[in-house]
N, C-alpha and C positions, 0 to 999 in steps of 0.2 A: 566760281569754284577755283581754287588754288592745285586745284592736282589733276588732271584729265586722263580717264585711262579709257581710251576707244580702239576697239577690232573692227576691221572693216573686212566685206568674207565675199565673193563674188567668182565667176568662173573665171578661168585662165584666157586672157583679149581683153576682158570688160574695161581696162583702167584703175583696175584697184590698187595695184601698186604707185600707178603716176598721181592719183588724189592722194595715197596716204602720205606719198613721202611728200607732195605739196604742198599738203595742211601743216607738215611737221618741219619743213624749211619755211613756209612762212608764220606761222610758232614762234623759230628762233628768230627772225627777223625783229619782232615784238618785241623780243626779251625775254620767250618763258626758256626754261631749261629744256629740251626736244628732244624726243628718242623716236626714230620709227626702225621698226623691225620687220622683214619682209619673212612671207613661210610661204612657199608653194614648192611643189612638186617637180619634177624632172620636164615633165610636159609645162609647156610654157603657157599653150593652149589646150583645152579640151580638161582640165585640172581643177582642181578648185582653188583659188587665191587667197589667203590671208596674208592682214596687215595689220601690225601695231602699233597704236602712235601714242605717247604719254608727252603732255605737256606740262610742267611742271613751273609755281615760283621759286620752288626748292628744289635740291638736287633729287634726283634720282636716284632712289637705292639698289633696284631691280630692276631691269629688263621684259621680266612675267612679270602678270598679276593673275589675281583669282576671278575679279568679278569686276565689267568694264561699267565705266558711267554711258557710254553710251556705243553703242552696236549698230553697224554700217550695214545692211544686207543686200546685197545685188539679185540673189536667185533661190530657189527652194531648197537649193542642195546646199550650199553654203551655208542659212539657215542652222540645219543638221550640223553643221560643221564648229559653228562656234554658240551653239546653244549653252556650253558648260561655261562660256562668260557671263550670261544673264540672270541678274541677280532682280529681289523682287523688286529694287526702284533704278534699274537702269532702264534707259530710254534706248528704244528701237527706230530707228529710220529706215525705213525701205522704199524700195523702187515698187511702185503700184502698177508699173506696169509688166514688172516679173513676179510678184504675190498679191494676191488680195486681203482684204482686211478680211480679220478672222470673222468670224459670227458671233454676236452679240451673247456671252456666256458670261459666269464668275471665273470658269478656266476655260480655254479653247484648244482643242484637242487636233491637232491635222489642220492643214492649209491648201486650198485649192489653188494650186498655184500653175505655173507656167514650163514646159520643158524644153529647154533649150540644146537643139540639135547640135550648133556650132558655134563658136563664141561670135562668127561673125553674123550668122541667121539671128531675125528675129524671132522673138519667141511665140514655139505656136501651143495654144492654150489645150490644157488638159485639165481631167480631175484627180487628184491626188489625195490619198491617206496613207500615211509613209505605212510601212508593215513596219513590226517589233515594236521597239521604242517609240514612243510616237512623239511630236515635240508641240511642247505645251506651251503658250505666252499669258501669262494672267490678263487678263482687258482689263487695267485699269486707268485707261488715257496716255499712255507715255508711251502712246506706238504715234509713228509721224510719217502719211503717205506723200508720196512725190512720184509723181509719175513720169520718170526720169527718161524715160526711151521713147515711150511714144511722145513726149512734148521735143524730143530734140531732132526727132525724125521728123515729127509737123513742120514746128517751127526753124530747128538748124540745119543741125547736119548731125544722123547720128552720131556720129564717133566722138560727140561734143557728150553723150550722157552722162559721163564722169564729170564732167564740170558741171551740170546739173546739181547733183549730187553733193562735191566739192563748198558749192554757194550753201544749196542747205546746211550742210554741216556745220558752215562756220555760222553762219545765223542760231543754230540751237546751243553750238559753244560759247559764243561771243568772244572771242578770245583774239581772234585777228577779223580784220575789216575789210572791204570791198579790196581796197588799196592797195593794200600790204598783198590780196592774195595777185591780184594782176600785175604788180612789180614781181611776185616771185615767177609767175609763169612766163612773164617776158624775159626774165634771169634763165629758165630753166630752157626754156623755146623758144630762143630770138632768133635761130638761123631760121628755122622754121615759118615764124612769122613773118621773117624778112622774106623769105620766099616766096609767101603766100598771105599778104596782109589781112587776106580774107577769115583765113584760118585764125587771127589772132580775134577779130569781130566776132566770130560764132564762138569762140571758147568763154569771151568777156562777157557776150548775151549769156550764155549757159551757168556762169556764175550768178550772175546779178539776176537770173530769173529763178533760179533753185531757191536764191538767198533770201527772194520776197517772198515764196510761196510757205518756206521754212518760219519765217518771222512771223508770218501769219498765223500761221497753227501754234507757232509756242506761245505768243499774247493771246489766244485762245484758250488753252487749257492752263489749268491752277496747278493740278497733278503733275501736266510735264514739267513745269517752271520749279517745280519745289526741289522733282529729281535732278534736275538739270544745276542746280545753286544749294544741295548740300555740302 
């Protein structure tokens, strides 16, 4: 794909900003054209987070767009939040262990998802069907689960889930590679690292493990592959 238009929407803590503006400096790192656009609220925490990242072979004419190729989702409420980007062949990526896969439907109506008390608590499980509006995902294969929190709490450290995440993403974009993204977080976080060589280990697993588990489900499905390389 020569033009990438992804929102990524998660509560205010989760990392939603440090993955999008990471994807969108290691982007330009590559050579594509990069725009990432931050939108959250006054509250830094407890808010809900959006991020917009276009990566382009051509310039960029706009800032917005209408309808994203592909959609970041960290939590149910965010979800809600940037539903009016999901168009009928964009690809959804979520965290499985903040939403569940809807119910085997032609439309899926309500998600039983997760409520998150704090951005730093994990999430404790509820049932859920939004009142009003309700928010609908068509099921036709181009949703991609990762269970970005509970695999970084097992195996890392939580705070790594955004690099979870981060790996997936760039595996269903193709767009920048293992490489490109760990030079840009050592660029981004090297006092950090240096401080705590530990910390640069668990960010780098958290990449390379989101990124396998990503690859996996996209050579699996024919529907996601098609949305994904319009």
């Amino acid at each position: 794909m020569r033009h990438w238009k992804v929102v990524a929407a998660g509560e205010g803590g989760q990392g939603v900003q440090s993955m999008a503006e990471s994807l969108a400096l290691a982007g330009y790192r590559e050579g594509w054209k990069a725009l990432y656009m931050p939108n959250f609220g006054i509250e830094q925490r407890g808010g809900v987070s959006l991020a917009y990242v276009q990566l382009s072979r051509a310039e960029i004419g706009s800032p917005k767009f209408l309808t994203a190729n592909l959609v970041i989702v960290f939590s149910r409420r965010s979800l809600e939040r940037c539903r009016q980007y999901i168009g009928s062949r964009t690809a959804i990526l979520y965290d499985s262990s903040s939403l569940e896969m809807p119910a085997v439907a032609d439309q899926v109506i309500g998600l039983q998802s997760y409520e998150t008390s704090a951005p730093e608590a994990y999430p404790l499980r509820t049932g859920f069907k939004p009142a009003g509006e309700k928010v609908e995902i068509p099921l036709d294969k181009r949703l991609v689960a990762v269970p970005a929190a509970e695999l970084a709490r097992q195996r890392l450290h939580p705070r790594v889930f955004n690099m979870i995440i981060l790996g997936a993403t760039a595996a269903l974009m193709d767009t920048v590679d293992l490489g490109g993204l760990k030079e840009t977080l050592e660029e981004r976080f090297s006092r950090y690292f240096k401080r705590d060589p530990q910390l640069r280990e668990q960010n780098f697993k958290g990449l390379e493990l989101g990124f396998k588990l990503a690859a996996r489900e996209k050579n699996q499905r024919i529907p996601l592959q098609e949305a994904l390389t319009d």
